[in-house]
Each structure stands twice: as C-alpha cells, then as structure tokens.
VEXGUVO-149587 format. One record per residue (C-alpha): residue number from 1; residue in three letters; x, y, z. Coordinates in nm, 3 decimals. Example, Ala and Ser with C-alpha at 12.3 -4.5 7.8 and 13.67 -1.06 7.14 Angstrom:
% VEXGUVO-149587
SITE   pafi   guti         x         y         z
SITE      1    ALA     1.230    -0.450     0.780
SITE      2    SER     1.367    -0.106     0.714
//
This chain:
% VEXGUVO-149587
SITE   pafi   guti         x         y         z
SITE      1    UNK     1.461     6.723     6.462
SITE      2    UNK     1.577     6.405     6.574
SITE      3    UNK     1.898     6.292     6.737
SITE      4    UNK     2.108     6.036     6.717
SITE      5    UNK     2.345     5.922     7.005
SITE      6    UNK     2.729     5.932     6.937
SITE      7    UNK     2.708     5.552     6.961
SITE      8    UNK     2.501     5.511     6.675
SITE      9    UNK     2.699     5.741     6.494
SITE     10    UNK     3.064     5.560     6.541
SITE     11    UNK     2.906     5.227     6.365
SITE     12    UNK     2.964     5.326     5.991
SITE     13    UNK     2.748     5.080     5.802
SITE     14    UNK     2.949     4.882     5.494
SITE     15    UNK     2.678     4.991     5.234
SITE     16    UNK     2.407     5.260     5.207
SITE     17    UNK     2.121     5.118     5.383
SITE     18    UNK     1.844     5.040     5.187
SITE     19    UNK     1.533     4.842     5.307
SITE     20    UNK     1.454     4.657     5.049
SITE     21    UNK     1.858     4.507     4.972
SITE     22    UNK     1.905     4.150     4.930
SITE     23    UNK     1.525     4.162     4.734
SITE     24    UNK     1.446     4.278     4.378
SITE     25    UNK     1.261     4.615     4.267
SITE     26    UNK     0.902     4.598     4.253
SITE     27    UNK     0.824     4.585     3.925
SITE     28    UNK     0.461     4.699     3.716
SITE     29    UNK     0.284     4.415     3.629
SITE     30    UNK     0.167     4.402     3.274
SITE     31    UNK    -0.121     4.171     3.241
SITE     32    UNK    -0.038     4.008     3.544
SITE     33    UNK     0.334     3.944     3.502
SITE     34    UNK     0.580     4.153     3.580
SITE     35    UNK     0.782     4.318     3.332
SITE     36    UNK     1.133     4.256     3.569
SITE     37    UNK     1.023     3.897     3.434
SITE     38    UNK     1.019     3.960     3.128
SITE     39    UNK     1.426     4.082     3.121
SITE     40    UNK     1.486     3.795     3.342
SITE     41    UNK     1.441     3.587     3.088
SITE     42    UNK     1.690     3.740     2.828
SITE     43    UNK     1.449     3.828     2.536
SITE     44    UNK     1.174     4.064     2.584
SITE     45    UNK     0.827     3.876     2.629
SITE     46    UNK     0.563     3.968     2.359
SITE     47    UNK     0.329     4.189     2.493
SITE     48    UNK    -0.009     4.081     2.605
SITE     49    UNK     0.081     3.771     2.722
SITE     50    UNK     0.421     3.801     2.922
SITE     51    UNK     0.620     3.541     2.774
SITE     52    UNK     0.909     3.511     2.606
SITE     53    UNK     0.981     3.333     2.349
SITE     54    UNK     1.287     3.126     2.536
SITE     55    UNK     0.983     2.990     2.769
SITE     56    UNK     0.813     2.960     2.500
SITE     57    UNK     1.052     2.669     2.313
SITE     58    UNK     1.174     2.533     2.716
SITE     59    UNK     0.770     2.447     2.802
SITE     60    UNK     0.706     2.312     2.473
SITE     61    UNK     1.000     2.059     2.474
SITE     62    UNK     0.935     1.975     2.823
SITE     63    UNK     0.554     1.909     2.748
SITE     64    UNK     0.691     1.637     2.438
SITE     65    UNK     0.894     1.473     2.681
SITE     66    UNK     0.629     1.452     2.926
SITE     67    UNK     0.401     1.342     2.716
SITE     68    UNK     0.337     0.930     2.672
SITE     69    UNK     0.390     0.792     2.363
SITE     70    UNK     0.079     0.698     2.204
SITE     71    UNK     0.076     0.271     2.147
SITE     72    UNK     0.051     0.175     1.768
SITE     73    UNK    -0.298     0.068     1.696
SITE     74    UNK    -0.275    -0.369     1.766
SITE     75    UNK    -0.527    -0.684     1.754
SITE     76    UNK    -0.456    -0.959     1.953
SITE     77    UNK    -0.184    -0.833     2.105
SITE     78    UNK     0.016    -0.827     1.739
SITE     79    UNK     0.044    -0.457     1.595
SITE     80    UNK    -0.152    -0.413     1.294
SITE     81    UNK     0.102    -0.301     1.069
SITE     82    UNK     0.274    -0.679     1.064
SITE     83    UNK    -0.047    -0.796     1.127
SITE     84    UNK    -0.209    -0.722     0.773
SITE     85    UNK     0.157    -0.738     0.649
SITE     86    UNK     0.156    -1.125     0.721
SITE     87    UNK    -0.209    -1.157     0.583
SITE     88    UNK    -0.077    -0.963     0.244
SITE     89    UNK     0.183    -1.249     0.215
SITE     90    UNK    -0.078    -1.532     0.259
SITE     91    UNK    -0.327    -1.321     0.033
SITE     92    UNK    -0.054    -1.337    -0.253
SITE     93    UNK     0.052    -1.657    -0.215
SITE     94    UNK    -0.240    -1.812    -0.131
SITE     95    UNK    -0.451    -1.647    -0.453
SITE     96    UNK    -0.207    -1.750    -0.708
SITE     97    UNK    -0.213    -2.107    -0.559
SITE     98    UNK    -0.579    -2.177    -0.600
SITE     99    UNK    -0.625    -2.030    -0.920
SITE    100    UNK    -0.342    -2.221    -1.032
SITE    101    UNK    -0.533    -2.542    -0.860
SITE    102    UNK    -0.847    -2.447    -1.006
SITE    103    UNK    -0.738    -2.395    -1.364
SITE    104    UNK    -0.546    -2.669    -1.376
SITE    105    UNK    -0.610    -2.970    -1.185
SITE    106    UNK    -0.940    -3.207    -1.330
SITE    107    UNK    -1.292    -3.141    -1.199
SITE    108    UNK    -1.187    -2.779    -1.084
SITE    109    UNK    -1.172    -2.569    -1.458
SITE    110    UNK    -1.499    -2.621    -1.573
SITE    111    UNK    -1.597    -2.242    -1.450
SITE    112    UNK    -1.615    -1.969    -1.656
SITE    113    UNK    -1.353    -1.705    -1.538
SITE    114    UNK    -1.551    -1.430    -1.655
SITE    115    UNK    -1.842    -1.480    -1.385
SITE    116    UNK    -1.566    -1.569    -1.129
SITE    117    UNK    -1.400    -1.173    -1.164
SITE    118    UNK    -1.766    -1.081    -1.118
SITE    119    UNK    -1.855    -1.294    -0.832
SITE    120    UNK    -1.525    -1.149    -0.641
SITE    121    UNK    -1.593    -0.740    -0.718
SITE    122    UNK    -1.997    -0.864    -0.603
SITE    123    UNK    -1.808    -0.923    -0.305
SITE    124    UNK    -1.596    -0.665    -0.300
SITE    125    UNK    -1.873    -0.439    -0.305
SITE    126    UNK    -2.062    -0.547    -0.055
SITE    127    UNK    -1.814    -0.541     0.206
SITE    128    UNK    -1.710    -0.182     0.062
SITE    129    UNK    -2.136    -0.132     0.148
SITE    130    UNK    -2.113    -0.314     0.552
SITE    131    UNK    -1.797    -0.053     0.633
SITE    132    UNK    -1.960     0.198     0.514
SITE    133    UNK    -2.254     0.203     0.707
SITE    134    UNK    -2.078     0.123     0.996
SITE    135    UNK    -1.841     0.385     0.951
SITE    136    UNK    -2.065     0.656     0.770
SITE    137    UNK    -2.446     0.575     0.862
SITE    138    UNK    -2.528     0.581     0.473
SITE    139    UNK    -2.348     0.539     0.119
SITE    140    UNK    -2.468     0.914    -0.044
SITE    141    UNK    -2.051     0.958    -0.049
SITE    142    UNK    -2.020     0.771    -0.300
SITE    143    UNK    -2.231     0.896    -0.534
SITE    144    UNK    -2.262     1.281    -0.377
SITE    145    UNK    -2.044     1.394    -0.706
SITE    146    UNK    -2.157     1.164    -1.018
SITE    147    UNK    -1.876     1.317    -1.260
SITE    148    UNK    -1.579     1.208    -1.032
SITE    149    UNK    -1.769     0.880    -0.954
SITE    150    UNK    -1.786     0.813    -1.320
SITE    151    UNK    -1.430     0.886    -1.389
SITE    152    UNK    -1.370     0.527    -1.190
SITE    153    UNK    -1.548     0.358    -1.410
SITE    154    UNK    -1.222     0.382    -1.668
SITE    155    UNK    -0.994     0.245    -1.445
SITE    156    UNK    -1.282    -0.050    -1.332
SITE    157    UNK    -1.309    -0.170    -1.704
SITE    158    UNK    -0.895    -0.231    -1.735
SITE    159    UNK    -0.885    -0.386    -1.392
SITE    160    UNK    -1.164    -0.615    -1.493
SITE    161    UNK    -0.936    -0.663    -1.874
SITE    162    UNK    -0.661    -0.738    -1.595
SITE    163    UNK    -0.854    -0.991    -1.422
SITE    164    UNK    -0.982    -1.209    -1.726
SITE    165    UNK    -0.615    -1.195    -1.827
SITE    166    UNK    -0.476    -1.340    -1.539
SITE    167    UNK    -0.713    -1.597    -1.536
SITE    168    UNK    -0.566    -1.710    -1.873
SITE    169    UNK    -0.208    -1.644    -1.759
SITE    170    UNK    -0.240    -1.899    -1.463
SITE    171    UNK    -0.402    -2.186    -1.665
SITE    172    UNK    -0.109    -2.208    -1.869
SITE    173    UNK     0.204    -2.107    -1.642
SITE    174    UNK     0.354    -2.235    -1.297
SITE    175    UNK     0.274    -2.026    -1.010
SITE    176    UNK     0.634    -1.933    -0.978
SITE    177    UNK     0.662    -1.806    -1.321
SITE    178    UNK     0.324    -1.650    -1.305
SITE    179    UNK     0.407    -1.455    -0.971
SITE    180    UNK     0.758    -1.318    -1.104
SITE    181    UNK     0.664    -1.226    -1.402
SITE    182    UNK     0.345    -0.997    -1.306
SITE    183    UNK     0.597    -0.799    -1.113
SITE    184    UNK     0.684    -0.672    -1.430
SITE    185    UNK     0.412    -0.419    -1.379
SITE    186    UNK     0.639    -0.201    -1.259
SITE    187    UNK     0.879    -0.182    -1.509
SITE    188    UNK     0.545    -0.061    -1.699
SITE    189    UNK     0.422     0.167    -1.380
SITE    190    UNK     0.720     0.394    -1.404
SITE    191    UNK     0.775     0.420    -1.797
SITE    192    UNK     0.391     0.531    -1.799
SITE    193    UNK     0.440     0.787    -1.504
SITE    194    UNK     0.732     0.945    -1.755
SITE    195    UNK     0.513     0.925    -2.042
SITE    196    UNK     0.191     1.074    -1.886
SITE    197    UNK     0.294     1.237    -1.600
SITE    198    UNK     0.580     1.393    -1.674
SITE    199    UNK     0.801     1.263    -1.359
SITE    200    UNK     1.169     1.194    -1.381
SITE    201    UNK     1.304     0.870    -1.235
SITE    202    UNK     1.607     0.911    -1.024
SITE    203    UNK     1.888     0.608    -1.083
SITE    204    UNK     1.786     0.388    -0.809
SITE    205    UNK     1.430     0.341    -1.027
SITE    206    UNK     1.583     0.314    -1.350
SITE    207    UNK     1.810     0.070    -1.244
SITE    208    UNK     1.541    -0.139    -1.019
SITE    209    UNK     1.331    -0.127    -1.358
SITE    210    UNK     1.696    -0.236    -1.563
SITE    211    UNK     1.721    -0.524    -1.300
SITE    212    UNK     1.373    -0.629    -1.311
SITE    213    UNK     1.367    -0.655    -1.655
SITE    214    UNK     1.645    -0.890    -1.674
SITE    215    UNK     1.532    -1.089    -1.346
SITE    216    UNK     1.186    -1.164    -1.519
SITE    217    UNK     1.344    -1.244    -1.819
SITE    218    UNK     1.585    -1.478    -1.662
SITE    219    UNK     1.243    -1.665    -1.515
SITE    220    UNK     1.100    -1.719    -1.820
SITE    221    UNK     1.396    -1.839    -2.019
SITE    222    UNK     1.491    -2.085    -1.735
SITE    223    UNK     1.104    -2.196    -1.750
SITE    224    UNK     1.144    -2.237    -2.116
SITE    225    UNK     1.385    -2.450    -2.096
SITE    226    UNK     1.318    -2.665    -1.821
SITE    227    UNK     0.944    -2.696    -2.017
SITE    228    UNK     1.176    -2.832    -2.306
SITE    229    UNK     1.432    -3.057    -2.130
SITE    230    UNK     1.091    -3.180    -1.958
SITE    231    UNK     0.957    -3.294    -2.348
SITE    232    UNK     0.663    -3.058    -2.237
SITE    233    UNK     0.418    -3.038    -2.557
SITE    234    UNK     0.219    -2.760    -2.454
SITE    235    UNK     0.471    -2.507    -2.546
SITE    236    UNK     0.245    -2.272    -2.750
SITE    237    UNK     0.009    -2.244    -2.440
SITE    238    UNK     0.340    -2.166    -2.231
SITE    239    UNK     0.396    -1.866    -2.464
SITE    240    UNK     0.020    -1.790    -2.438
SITE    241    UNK     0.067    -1.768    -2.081
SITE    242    UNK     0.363    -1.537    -2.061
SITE    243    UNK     0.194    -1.282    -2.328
SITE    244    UNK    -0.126    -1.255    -2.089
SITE    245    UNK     0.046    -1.212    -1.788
SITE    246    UNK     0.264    -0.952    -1.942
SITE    247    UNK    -0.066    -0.768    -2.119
SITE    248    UNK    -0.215    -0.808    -1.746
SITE    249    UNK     0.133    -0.636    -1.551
SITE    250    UNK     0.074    -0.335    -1.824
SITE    251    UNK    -0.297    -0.286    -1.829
SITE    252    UNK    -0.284    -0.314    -1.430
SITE    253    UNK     0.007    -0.003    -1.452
SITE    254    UNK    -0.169     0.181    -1.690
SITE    255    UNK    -0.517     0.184    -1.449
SITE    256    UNK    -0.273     0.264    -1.133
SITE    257    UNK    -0.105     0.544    -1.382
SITE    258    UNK    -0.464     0.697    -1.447
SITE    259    UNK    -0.575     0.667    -1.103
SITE    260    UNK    -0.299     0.933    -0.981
SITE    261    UNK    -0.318     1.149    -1.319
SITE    262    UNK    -0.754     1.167    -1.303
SITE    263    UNK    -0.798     1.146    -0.942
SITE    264    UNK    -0.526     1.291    -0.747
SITE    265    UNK    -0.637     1.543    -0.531
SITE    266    UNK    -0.996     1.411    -0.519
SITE    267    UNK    -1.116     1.388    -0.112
SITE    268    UNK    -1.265     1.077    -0.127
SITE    269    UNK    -1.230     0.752     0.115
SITE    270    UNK    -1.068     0.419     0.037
SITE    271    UNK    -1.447     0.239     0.053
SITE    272    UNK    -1.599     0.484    -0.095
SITE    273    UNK    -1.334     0.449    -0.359
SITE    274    UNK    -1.326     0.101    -0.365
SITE    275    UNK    -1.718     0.062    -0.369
SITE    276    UNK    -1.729     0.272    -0.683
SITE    277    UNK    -1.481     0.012    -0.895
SITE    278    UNK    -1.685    -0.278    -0.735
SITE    279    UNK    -1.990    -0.131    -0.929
SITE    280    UNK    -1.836    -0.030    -1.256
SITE    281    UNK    -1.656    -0.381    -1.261
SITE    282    UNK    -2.004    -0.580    -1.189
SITE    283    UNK    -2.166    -0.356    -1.454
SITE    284    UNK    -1.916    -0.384    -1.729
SITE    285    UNK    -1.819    -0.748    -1.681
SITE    286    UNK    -2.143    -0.838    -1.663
SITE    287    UNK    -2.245    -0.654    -2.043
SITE    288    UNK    -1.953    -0.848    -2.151
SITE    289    UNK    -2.052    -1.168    -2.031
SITE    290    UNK    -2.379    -1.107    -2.206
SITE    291    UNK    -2.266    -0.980    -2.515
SITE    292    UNK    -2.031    -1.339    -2.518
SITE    293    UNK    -2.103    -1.689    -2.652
SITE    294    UNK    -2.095    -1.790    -2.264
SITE    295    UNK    -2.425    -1.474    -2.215
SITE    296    UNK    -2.590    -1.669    -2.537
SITE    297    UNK    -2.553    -1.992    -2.359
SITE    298    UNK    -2.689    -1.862    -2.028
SITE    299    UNK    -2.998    -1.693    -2.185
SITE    300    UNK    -3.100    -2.012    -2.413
SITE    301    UNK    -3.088    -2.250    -2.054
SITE    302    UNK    -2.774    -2.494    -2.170
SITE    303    UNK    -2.567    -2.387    -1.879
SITE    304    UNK    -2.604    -2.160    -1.520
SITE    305    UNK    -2.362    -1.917    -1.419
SITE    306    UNK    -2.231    -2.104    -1.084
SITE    307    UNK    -2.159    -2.365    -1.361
SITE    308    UNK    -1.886    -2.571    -1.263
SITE    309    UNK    -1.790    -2.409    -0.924
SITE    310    UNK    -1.655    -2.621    -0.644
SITE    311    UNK    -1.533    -2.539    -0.244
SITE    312    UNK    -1.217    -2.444    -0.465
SITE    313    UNK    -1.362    -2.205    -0.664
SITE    314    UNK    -1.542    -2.043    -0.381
SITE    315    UNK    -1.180    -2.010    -0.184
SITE    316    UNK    -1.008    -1.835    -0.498
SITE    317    UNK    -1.286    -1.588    -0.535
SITE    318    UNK    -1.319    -1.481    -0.189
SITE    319    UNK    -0.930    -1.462    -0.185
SITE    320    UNK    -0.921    -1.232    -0.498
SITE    321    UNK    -1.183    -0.996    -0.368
SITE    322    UNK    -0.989    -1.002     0.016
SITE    323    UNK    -0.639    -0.890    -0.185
SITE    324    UNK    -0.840    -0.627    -0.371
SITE    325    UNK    -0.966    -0.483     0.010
SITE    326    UNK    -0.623    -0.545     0.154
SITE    327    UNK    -0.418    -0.312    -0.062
SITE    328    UNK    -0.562    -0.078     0.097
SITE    329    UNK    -0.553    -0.169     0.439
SITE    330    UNK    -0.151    -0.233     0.428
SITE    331    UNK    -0.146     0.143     0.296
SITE    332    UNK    -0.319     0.263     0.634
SITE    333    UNK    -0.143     0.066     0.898
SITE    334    UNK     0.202     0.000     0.754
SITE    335    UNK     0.470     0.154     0.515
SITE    336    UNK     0.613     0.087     0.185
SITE    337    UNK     0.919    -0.043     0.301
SITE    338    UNK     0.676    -0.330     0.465
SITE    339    UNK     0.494    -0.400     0.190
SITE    340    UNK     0.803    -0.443    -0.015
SITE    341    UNK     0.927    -0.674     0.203
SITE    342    UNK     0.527    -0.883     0.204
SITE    343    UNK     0.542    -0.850    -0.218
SITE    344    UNK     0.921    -1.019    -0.149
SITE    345    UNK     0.822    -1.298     0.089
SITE    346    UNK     0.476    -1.380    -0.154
SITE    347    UNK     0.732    -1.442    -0.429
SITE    348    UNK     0.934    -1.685    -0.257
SITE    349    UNK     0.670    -1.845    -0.095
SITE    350    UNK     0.476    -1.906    -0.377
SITE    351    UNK     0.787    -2.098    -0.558
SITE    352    UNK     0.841    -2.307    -0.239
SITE    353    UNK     0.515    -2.404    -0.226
SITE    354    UNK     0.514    -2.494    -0.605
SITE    355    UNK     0.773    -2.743    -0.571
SITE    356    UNK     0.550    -2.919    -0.312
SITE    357    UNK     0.216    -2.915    -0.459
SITE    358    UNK     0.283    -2.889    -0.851
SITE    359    UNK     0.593    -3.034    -0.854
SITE    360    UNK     0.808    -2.747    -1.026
SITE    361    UNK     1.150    -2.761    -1.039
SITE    362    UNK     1.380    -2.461    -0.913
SITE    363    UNK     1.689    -2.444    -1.064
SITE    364    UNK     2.001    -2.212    -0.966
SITE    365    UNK     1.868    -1.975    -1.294
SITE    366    UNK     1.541    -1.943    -1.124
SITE    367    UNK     1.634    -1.872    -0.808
SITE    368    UNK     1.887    -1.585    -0.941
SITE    369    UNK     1.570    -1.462    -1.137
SITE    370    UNK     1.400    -1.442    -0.828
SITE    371    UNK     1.647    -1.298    -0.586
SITE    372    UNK     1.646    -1.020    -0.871
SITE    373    UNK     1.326    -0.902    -0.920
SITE    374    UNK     1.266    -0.907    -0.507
SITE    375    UNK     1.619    -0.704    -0.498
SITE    376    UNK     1.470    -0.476    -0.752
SITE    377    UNK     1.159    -0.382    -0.596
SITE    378    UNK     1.341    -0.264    -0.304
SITE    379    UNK     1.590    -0.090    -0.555
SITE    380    UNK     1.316     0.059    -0.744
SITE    381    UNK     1.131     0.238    -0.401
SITE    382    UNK     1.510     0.344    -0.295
SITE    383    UNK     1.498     0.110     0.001
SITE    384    UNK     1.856    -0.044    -0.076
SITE    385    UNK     2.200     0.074    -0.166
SITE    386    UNK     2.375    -0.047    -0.498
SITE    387    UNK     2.603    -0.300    -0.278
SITE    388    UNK     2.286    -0.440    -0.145
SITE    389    UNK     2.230    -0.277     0.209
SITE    390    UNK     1.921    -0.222     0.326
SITE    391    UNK     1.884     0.149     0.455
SITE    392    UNK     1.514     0.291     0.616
SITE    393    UNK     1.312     0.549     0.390
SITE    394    UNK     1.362     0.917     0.410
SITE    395    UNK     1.134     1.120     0.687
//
C-alpha cells in the first residue's frame, strides 16, 4: 500500500485531478472522423461520410468565392456579345440599303429577285455545310430523322414567300418606311401565338403591340403625305409597297409561330437547323422559278440566270444570307435585351442614312413614328416601364 507524506497531503488540489483536463475526450472515430466532431459542429453529420450539413453549405460558399470568374468568350479583344450585336446593326441597315440601291437606282434592277433569294439560301447553305464539318466531322444530323427534317420544309416555303415579298416592298418604298413598317411583324407574332398557341399576353405586350400599331401607322401616313406634297406620281406603287411589306411582316410571324408550335422540343443544332431551310428554300424557289415566265425564258436561251447582276447585287445577296446566319449567332452570345437595342439602332440608322443617300425627308411625324415602334419593342419584351425607364430582364 502506498504512502503519502503529510506534505503532500496538506496541498488540497482546486479540482479533482484528472490527466487528461484542459484536452477533449477521445472520441470513436466513425469512418475516420470522430463523432465529438460531428456535435462540434451543431447538427449531427450524416453518417458515412462525417459531415454535417453546416460544413457542408460553409465549404461550398467558400469554394464560389474562391473560384475565378470565368472571362466572357471575346475576339479581338471586344466581347462577342457587342461584337455580333454591332454587326446585327450593320447587317440591318446595311441589307435594306442595297436592296433599296439595287431596285431602284438605273443599271442595278435588271435582276430577277427570284434567283437573287436563291442565290443567298445557296449560300446560306453552304456555310451551314463548312461549320458543320468543322464542328461535327459529317452532315448525317441533318438528315438522321427525315420526318422532323421535312417538317422545315413548311416554314422554308413562307420564308422564301417572305423574301420575294420584300423584294417588291423595297422597289417601291424608302428604306425608312420599309424598315419601320416590317417591324410590324410583331404585332402579327403575338396575335398568332394567342391564336395557335394558346399563350396569354401580359399588358406590357399588348400595349407594345397597341403602340406599334399606331407608330407604324404614323410612318406611313407621314410618308403618304410627304409622297403627295412632293407631287410624287407613283402613288399606286407606294400603296403596292406598303401591302407587301405588311403580307411579308405576317407571313415571316406566321413561319416563326410554326417553328415553336412544330418544333419545340426537337434536339437539333442551329446549322443543322439552318442547313435544312437552306435546302427546302433552294428546292422550292427554284420549282417556282421554273414553273414562271422568267423558268420559260431561261429554258428557251433569251436570258441567263446571273442576268443583270452587278458588284451591287453580289453585296445585297451575301448580306441577306449573313443576316439569315446572324440571328442566330446574336441568340448564342448575347441577350434579348441586346438585340432589342441592335433592332432599335438598325431603325434609326437606316433613316439617317436615307436622308443622305436617297434624299428622304424626316419630318417631326416620322421621327415620333419611329421613336414609337423602337419604344415598343422594348415595351413589348418587358424591357421598359410605362414612364419610359429602362429596367434589366428578370433572372
């Protein structure tokens, strides 16, 4: 038995001794944590992995805020989003502008439109061919399911209707007029997606479509009467002009109508897609050439179908078939709100740069035509406020 010395036993210690004090309890480890780690934390970990679901939420913020943002995708230094935003202005203006030049001025209409809207889906496919055999190594996507590939070719034969149609819109109408008033395709766009699909406009869209309305109409009637004051005789082609760019705004809603009603859902790419209209267009526009006096005149020798085509010519085909690649693009890299705001700037430019090189004349009933269709667009994609404030789109 041992003994301890009086000494030892007049020092009263302030606590029970303990040898491990001033250190926690050894806890068992579960899967190599230990479970006193687990309480530590305040909510019990799940088991089989040892932690909680506090640590959980703390590492995962932590690893967000560590993490680097990733740098939006840029060419030349310029981000690609106002990158193909600026082209999409120049596209718009710079279309409407040469086939305005080339349908109007002397020694530039003798073309026939019809192989024009041809030539430009030719090249429209074949680009649609290079990307995807960069992209893809081969073009079997396209045609992998015939029955969906065929349901394009509805949509391809009113966007070729659209085509011809604005052809004979811009021989007879300033560009101005001509640009403002095709944006009354979307006056069309959402009456059709009532009527087919079933959706309900909220009242920023059916007032954008209430303002557009009145903004195109206030174009045209200050073009009619400027036309007039002007002792302009070609009135009756004026009028011609303003009923084929309205047929083209509603055929080009109703193809964009059954495009989401036919084809939503449906997993395949934009070149793919747009590769598909390219042929249907080329096929049908070319059995309508043939079936025309203009096919009878090409068979019996009297004419050639690059008939009549100048540099000019060239320049507004190639910059049809770019805008018809471009949509696209600007869907990819940037958002509505941008787009809105390149369809806006296209429409402004184009009138400025009528009043150079056409001489037009914008009046103060013009302009307030203008300012409200571009007001309405944002209106109609509830980018804007009643009193006229822009505000970002909903997340």
């Amino acid at each position: 038995m041992l003994k301890f010395s009086r000494a030892a036993r007049a020092v009263p210690l302030p606590f029970p001794f303990d040898e491990t004090a001033g250190r926690r309890p050894r806890e068992r480890r579960v899967d190599g944590v230990e479970e006193g780690q687990k309480r530590y934390d305040g909510v019990e970990g799940e088991r089989g992995n040892g932690v909680s679901h506090t640590n959980k939420r703390r590492r995962g913020k932590d690893v967000e805020a560590q993490a680097p943002a990733q740098a939006p995708p840029s060419l030349f230094g310029i981000e690609l989003r106002y990158l193909v935003c600026g082209m999409l202005v120049l596209q718009n203006t710079g279309a409407v502008l040469l086939m305005r030049y080339t349908r109007s001025m002397p020694g530039e209409t003798e073309y026939m439109t019809q192989t024009a809207v041809i030539m430009q889906e030719v090249i429209k496919g074949m680009t649609c061919i290079l990307l995807l055999l960069k992209g893809e190594g081969t073009l079997s996507s396209a045609w992998a399911k015939p029955g969906e590939a065929l349901k394009t070719s509805v949509p391809a034969l009113l966007y070729l209707v659209q085509n011809n149609l604005q052809y004979v819109a811009v021989g007879y109408l300033d560009a101005a007029t001509y640009t403002v008033s095709y944006q009354s395709k979307i006056i069309w766009s959402g009456m059709l997606s009532v009527l087919l699909l079933g959706r309900r406009l909220g009242p920023h869209k059916w007032l954008g479509i209430t303002l557009l309305a009145g903004g195109v109409a206030a174009v045209q009637i200050a073009g009619s009467k400027q036309a007039a004051q002007s002792g302009d005789e070609d009135a009756a082609g004026k009028a011609v002009g303003l009923v084929a760019i309205i047929l083209a705004a509603m055929v080009s809603a109703l193809a964009g109508v059954y495009f989401e009603k036919i084809l939503k859902g449906a997993k395949v790419g934009l070149w793919t897609r747009n590769l598909q209209l390219a042929f249907y267009s080329v096929l049908v526009g070319y059995g309508k050439l043939a079936s025309s006096p203009q096919g009878e005149a090409l068979r019996a020798g009297r004419t050639s179908f690059f008939y009549g085509y100048t540099r000019m010519t060239w320049c507004c085909v190639a910059m049809n078939a770019f805008g018809g690649l471009l949509v696209g693009t600007v869907i990819k890299y940037a958002d509505a709100v941008m787009k809105d705001v390149a369809l806006g700037s296209s429409i402004v430019c184009s009138s400025l740069a009528s009043t150079v090189l056409f001489d037009f004349e914008l009046n103060a009933a013009f302009a307030a035509g203008i300012a409200a269709v571009i007001y309405s667009v944002f209106l109609y994609g509830q980018r804007a406020h009643c009193c006229g404030a822009l505000t970002p789109p909903e997340n």
